[in-house]
Structure formats: structure tokens, C-alpha cells
Gaussian input, Z-matrix of N, CA and C with variables (Angstrom, degrees):
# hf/3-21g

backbone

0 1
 N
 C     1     B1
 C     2     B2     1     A1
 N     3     B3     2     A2     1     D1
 C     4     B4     3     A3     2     D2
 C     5     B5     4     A4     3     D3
 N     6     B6     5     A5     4     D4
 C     7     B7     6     A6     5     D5
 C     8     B8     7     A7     6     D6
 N     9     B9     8     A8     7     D7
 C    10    B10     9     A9     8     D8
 C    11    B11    10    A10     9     D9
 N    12    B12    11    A11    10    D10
 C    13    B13    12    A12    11    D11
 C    14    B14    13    A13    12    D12
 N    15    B15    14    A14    13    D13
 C    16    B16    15    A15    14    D14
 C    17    B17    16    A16    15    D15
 N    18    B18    17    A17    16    D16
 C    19    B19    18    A18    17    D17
 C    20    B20    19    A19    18    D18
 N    21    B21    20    A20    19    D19
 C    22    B22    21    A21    20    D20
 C    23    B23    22    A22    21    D21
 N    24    B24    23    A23    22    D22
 C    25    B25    24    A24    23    D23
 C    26    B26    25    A25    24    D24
 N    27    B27    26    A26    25    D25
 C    28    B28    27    A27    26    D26
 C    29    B29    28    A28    27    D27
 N    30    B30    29    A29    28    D28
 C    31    B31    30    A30    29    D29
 C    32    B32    31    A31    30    D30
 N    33    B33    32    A32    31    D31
 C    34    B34    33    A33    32    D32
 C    35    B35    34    A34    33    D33
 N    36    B36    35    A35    34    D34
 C    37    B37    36    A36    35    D35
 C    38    B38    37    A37    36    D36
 N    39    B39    38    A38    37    D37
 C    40    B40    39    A39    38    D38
 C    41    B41    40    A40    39    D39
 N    42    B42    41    A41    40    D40
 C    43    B43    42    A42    41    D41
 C    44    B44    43    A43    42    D42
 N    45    B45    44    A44    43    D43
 C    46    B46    45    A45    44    D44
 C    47    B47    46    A46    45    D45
 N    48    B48    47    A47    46    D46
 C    49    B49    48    A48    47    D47
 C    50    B50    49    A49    48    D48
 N    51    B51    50    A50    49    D49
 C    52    B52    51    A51    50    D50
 C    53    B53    52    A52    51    D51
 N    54    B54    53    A53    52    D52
 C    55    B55    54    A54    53    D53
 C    56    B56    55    A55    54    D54
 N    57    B57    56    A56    55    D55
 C    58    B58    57    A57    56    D56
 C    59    B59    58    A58    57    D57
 N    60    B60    59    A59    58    D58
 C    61    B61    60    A60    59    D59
 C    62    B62    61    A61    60    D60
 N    63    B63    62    A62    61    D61
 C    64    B64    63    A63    62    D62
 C    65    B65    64    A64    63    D63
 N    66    B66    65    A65    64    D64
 C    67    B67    66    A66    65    D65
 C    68    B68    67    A67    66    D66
 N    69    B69    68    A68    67    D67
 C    70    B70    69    A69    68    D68
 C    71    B71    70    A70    69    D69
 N    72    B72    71    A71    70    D70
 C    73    B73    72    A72    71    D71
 C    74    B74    73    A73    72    D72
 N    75    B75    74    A74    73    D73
 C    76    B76    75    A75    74    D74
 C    77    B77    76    A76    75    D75
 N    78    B78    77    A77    76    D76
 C    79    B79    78    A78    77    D77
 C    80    B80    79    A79    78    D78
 N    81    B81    80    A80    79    D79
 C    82    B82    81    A81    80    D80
 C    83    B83    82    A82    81    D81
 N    84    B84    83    A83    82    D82
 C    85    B85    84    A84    83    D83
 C    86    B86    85    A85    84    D84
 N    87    B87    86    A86    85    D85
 C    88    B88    87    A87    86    D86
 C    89    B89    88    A88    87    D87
 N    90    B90    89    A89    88    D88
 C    91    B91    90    A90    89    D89
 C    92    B92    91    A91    90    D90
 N    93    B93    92    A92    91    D91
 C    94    B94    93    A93    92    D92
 C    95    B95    94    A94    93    D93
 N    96    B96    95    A95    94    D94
 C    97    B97    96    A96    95    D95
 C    98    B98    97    A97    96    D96
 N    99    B99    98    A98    97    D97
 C   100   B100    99    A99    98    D98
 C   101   B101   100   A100    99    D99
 N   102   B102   101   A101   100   D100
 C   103   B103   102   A102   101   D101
 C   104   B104   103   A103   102   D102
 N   105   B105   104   A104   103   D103
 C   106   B106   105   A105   104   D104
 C   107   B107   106   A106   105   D105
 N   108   B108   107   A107   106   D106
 C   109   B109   108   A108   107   D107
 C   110   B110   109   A109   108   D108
 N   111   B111   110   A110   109   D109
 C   112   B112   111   A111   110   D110
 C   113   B113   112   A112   111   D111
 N   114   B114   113   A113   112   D112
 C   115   B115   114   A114   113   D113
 C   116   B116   115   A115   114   D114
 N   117   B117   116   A116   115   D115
 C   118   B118   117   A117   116   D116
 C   119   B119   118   A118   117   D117
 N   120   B120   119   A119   118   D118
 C   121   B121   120   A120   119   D119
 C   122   B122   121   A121   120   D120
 N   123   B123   122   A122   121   D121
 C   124   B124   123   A123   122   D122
 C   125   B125   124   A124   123   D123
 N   126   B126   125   A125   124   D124
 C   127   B127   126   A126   125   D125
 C   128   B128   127   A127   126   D126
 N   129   B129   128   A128   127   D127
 C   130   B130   129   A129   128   D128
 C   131   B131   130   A130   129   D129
 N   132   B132   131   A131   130   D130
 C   133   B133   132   A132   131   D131
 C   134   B134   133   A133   132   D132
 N   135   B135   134   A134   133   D133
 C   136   B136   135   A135   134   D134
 C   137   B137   136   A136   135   D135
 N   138   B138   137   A137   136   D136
 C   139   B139   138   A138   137   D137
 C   140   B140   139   A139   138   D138
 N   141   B141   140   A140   139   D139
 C   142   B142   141   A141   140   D140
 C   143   B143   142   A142   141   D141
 N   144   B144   143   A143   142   D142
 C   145   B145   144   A144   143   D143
 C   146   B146   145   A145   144   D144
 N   147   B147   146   A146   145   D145
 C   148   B148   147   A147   146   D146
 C   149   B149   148   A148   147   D147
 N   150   B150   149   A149   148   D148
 C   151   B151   150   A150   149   D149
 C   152   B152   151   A151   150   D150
 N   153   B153   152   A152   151   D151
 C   154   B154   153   A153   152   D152
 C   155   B155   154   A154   153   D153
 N   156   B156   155   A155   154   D154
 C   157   B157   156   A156   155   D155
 C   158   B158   157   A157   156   D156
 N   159   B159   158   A158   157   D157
 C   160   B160   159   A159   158   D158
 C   161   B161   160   A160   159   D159
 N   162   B162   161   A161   160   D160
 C   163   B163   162   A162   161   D161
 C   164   B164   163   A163   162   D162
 N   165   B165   164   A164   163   D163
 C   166   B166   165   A165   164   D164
 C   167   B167   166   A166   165   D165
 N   168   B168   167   A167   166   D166
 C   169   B169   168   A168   167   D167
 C   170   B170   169   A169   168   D168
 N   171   B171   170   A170   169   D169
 C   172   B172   171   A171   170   D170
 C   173   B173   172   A172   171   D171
 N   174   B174   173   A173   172   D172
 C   175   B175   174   A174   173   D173
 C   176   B176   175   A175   174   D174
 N   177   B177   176   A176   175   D175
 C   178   B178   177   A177   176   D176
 C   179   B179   178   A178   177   D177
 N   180   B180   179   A179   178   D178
 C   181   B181   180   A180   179   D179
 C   182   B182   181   A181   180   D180
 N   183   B183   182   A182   181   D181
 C   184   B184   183   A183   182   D182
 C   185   B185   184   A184   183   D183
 N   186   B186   185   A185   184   D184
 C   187   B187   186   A186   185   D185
 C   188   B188   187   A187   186   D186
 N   189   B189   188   A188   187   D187
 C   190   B190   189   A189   188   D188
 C   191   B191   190   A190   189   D189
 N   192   B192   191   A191   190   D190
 C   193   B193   192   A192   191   D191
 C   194   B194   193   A193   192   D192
 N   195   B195   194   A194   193   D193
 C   196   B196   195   A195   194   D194
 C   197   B197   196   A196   195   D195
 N   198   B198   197   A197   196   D196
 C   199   B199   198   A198   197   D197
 C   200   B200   199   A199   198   D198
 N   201   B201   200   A200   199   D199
 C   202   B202   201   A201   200   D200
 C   203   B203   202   A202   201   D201
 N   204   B204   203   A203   202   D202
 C   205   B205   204   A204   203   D203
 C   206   B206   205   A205   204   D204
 N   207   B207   206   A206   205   D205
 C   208   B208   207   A207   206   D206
 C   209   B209   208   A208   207   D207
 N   210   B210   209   A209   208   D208
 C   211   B211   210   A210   209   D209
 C   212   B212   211   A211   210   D210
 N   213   B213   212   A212   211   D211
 C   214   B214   213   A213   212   D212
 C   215   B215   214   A214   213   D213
 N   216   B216   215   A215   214   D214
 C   217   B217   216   A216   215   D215
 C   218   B218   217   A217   216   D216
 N   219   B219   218   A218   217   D217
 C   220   B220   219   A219   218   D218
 C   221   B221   220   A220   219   D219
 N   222   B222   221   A221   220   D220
 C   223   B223   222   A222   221   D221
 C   224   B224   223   A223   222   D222
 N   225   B225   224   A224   223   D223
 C   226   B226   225   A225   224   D224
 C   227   B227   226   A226   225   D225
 N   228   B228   227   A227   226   D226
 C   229   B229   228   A228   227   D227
 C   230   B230   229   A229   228   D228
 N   231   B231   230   A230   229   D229
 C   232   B232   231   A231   230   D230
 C   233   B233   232   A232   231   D231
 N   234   B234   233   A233   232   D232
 C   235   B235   234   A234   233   D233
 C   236   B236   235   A235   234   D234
 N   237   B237   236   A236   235   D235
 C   238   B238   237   A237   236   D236
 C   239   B239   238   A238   237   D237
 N   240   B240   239   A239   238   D238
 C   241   B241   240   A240   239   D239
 C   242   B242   241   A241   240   D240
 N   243   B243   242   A242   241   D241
 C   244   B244   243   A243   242   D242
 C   245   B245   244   A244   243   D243
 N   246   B246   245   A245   244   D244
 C   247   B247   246   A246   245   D245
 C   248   B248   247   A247   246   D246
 N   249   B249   248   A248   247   D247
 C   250   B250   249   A249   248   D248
 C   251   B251   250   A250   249   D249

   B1=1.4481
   B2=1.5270
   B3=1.1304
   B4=1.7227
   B5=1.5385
   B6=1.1226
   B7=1.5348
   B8=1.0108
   B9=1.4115
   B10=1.7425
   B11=1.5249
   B12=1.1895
   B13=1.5254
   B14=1.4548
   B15=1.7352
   B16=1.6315
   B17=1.5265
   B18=1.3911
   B19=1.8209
   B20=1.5121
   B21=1.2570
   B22=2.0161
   B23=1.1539
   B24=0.8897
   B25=2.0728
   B26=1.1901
   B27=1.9026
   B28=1.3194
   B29=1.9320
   B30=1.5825
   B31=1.4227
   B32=1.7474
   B33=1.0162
   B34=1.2700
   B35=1.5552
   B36=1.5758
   B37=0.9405
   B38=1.6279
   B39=1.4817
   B40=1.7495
   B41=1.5738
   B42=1.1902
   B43=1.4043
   B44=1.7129
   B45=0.8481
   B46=1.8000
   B47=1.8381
   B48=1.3000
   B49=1.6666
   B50=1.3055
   B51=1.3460
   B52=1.6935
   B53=1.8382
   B54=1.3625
   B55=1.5121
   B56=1.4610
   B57=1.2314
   B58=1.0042
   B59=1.5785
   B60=1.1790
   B61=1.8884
   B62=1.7921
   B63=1.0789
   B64=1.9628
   B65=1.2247
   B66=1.3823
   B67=2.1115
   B68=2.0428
   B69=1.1693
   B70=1.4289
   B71=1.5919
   B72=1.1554
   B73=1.6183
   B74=1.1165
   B75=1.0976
   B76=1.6182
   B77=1.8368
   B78=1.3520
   B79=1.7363
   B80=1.8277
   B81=1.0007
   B82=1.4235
   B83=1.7316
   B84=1.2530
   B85=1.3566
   B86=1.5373
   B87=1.5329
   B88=1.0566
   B89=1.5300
   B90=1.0502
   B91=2.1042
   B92=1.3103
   B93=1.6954
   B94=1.1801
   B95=1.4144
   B96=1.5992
   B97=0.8762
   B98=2.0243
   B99=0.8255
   B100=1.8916
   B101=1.4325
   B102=1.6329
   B103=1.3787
   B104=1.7479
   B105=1.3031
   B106=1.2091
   B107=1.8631
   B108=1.6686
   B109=1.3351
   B110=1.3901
   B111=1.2024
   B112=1.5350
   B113=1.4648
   B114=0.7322
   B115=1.9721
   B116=1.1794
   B117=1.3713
   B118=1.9197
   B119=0.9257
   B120=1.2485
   B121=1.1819
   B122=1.4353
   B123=1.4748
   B124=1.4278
   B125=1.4866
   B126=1.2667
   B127=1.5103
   B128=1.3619
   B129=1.6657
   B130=1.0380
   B131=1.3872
   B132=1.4526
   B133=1.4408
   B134=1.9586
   B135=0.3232
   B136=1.5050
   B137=1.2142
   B138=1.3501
   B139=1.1043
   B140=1.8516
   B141=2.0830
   B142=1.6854
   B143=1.6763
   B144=1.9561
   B145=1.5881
   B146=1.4019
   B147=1.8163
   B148=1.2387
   B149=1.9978
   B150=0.7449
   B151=1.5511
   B152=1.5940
   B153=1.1888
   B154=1.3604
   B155=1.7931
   B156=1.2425
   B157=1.5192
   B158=1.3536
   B159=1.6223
   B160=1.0791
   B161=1.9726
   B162=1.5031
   B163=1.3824
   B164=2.0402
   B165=1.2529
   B166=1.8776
   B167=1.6439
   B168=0.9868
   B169=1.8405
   B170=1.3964
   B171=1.5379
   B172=1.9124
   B173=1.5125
   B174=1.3827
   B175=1.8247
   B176=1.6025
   B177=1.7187
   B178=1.9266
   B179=1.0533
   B180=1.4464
   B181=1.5740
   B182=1.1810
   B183=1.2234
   B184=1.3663
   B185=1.8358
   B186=1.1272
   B187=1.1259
   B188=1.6064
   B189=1.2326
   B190=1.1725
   B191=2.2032
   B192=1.6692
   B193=1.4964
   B194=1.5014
   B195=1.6254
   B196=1.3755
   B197=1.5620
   B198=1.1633
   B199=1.5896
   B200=0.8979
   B201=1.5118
   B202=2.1337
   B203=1.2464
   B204=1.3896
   B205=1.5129
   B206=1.3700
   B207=0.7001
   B208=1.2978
   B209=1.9679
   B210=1.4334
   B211=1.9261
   B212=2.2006
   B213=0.9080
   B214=1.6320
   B215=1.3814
   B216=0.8489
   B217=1.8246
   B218=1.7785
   B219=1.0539
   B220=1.7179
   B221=1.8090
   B222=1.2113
   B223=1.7603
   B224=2.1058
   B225=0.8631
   B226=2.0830
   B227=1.6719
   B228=1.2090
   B229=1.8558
   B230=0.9078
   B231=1.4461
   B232=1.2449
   B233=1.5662
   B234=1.5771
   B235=1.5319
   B236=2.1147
   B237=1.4437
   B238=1.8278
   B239=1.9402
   B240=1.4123
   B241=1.2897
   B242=1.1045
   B243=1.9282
   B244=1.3091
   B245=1.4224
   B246=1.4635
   B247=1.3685
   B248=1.9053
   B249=0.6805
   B250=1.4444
   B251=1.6666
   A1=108.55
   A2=121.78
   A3=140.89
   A4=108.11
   A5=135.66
   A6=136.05
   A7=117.18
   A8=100.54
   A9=102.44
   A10=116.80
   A11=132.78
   A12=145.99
   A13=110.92
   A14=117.67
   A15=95.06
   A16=124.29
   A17=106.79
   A18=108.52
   A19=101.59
   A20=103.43
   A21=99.90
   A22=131.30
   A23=96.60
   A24=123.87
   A25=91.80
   A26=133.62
   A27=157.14
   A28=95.09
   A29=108.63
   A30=95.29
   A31=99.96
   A32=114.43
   A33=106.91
   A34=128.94
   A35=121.12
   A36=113.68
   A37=109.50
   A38=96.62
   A39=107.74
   A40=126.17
   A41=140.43
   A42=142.36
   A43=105.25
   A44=109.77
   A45=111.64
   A46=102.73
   A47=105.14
   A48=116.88
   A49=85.51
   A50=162.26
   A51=152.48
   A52=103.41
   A53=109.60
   A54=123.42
   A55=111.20
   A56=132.11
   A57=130.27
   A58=116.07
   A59=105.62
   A60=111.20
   A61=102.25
   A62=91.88
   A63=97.14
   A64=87.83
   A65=97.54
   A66=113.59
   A67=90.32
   A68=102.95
   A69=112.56
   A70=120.16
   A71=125.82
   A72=119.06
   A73=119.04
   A74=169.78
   A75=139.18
   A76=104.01
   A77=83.72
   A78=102.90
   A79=104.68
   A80=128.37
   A81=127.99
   A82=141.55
   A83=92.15
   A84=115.59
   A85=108.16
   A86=130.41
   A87=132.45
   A88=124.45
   A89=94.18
   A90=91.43
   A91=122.87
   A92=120.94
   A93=117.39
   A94=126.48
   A95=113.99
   A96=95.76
   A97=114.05
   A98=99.02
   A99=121.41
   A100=105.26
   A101=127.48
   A102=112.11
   A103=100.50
   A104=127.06
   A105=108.84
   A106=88.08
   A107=123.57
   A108=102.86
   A109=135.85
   A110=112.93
   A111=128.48
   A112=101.35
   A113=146.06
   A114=132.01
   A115=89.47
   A116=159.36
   A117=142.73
   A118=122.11
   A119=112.17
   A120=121.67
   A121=134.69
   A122=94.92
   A123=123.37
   A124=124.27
   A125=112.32
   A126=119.58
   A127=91.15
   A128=115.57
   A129=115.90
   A130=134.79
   A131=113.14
   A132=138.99
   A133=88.45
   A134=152.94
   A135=163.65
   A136=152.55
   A137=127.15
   A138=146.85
   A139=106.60
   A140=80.12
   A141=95.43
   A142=122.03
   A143=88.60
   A144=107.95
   A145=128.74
   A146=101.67
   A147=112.29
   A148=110.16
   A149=116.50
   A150=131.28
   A151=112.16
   A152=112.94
   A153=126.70
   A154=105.27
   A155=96.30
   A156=100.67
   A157=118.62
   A158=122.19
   A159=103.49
   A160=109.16
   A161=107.78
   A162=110.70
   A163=112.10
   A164=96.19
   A165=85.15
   A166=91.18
   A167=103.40
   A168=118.27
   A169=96.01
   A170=85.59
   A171=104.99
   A172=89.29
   A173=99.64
   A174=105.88
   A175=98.59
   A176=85.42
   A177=85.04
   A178=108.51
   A179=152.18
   A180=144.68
   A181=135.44
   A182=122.51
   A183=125.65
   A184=114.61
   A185=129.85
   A186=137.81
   A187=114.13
   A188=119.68
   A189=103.03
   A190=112.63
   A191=108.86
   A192=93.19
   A193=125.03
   A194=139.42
   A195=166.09
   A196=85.99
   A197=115.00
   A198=118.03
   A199=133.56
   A200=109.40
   A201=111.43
   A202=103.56
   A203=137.58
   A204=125.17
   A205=94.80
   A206=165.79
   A207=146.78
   A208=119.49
   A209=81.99
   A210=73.41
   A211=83.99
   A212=104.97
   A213=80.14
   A214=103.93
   A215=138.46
   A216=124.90
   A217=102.82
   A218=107.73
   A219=101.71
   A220=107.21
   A221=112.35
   A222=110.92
   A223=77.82
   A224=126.04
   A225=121.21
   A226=101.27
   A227=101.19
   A228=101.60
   A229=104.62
   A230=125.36
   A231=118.55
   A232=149.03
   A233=96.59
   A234=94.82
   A235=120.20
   A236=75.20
   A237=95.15
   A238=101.40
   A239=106.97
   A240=113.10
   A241=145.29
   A242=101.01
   A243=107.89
   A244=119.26
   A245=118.90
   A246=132.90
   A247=101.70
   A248=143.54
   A249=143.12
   A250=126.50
   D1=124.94
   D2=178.98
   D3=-69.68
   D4=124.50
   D5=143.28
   D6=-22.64
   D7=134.05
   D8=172.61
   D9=-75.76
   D10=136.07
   D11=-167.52
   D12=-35.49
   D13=-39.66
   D14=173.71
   D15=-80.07
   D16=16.18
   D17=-167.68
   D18=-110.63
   D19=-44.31
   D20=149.88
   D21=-35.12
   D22=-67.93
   D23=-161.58
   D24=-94.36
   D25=110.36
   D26=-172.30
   D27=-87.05
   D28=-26.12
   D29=-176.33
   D30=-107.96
   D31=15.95
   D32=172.58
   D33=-53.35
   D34=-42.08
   D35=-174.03
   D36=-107.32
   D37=27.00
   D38=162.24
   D39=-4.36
   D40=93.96
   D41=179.96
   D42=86.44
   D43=16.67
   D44=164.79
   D45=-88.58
   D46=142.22
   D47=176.05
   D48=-69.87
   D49=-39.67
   D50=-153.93
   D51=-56.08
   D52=-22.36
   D53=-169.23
   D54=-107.18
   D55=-15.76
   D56=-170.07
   D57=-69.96
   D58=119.37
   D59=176.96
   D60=-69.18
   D61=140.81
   D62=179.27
   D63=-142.25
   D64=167.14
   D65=166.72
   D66=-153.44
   D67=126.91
   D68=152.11
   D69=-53.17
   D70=109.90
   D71=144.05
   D72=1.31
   D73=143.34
   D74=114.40
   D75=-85.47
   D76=166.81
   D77=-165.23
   D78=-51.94
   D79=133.48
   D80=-166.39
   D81=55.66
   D82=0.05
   D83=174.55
   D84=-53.19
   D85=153.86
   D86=152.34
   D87=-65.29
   D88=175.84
   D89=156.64
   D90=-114.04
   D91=5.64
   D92=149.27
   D93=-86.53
   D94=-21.60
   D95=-177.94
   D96=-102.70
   D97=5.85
   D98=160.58
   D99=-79.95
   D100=-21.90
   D101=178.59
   D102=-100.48
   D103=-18.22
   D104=-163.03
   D105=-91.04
   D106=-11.87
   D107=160.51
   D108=-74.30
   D109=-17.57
   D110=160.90
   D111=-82.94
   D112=-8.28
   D113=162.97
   D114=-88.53
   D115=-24.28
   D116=152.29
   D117=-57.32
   D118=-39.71
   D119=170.09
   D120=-33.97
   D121=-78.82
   D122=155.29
   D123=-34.09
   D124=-33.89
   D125=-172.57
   D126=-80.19
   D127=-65.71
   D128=-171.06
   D129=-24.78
   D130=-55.32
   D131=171.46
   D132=-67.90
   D133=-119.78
   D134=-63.63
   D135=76.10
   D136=17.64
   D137=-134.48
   D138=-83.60
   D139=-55.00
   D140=175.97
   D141=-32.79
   D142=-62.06
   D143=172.50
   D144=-29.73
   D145=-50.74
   D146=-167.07
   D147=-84.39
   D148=-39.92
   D149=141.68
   D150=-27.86
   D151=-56.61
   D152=-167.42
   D153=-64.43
   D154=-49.33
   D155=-178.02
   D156=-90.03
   D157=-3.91
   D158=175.48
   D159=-101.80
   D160=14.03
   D161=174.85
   D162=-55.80
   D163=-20.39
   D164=176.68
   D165=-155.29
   D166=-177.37
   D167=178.76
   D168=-103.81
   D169=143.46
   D170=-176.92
   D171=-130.61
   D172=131.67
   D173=179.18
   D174=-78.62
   D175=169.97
   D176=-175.01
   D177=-76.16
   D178=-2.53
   D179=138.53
   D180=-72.76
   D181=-15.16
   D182=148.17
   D183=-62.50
   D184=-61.88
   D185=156.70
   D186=-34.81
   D187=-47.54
   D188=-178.66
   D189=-86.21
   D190=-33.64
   D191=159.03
   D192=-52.49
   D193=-19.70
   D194=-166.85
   D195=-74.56
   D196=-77.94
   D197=-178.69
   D198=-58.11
   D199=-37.23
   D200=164.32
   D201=-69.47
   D202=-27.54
   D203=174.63
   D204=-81.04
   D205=-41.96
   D206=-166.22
   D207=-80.33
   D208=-15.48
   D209=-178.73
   D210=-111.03
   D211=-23.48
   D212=163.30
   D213=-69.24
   D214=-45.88
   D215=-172.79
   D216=-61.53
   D217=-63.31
   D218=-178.20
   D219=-56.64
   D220=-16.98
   D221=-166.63
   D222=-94.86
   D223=-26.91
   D224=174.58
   D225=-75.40
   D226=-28.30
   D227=-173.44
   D228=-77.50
   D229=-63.54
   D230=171.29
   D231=-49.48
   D232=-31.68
   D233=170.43
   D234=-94.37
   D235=3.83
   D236=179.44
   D237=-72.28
   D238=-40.14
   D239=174.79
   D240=-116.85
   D241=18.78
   D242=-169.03
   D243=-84.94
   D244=-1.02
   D245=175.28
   D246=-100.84
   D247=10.46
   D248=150.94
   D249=-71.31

């Protein structure tokens, strides 16, 4: 059985509050340092990423050369250090 389409698709529910990253204040906190915990945040999740890629359309072969370079580079990383 397949996922239903909004559990796939991370931008599916694009501009819905259900997605919105928040962080509470805490009591005496700054606001720099309450914003640089919401910039971890953000990374954390992925959000940037997903944002990132939906700035233009990538055909499904571009996307998929994107991914063979990328696991050939981790498949060079890995055997660069697997004797260490």
C-alpha cells in the first residue's frame, strides 16, 4: 500500500500553519539567541532544502544525474577512508 500524496510530497501542504517551524521564547531569553535556535531548527528538519529545490523545476533526469553524483561522491568517500 502507497502513501497518501501529502506524506510523500514534504511541500505538499505548502502555506498551511500544519508546517510551520515555531520555537517558544523562554523566560529571559534574547531574540538572538531564540533566532539562532530556530535557524537549527530549520536545518534540522529540512525545510531550507525543501524550499531550496522547489525554487525552479528539475526534470526527472536532471534529478536523477544529481543523485548518481552524489552517491558516487559518498561511494569515493567512503572507500577513500574505509581503511583508516
Amino acid at each position: 500500500m502507497t502513501q497518501p500524496k501529502r506524506l510523500r510530497n514534504p511541500g505538499y501542504w505548502r502555506g498551511s500553519e500544519t508546517d510551520l517551524t515555531e520555537i517558544k521564547l523562554k523566560k529571559g531569553e534574547s531574540v538572538d539567541k531564540a533566532l539562532r535556535r530556530l535557524k537549527k531548527k530549520i536545518d534540522r528538519e529540512g525545510t531550507l532544502k525543501v524550499v531550496r529545490n522547489h525554487r525552479h523545476f528539475e526534470k526527472p533526469s536532471e534529478r536523477r544525474r544529481r543523485k548518481e553524483k552524489a552517491a558516487r561522491f559518498s561511494a569515493m568517500l567512503s572507500a577513500r577512508y574505509a581503511d583508516m
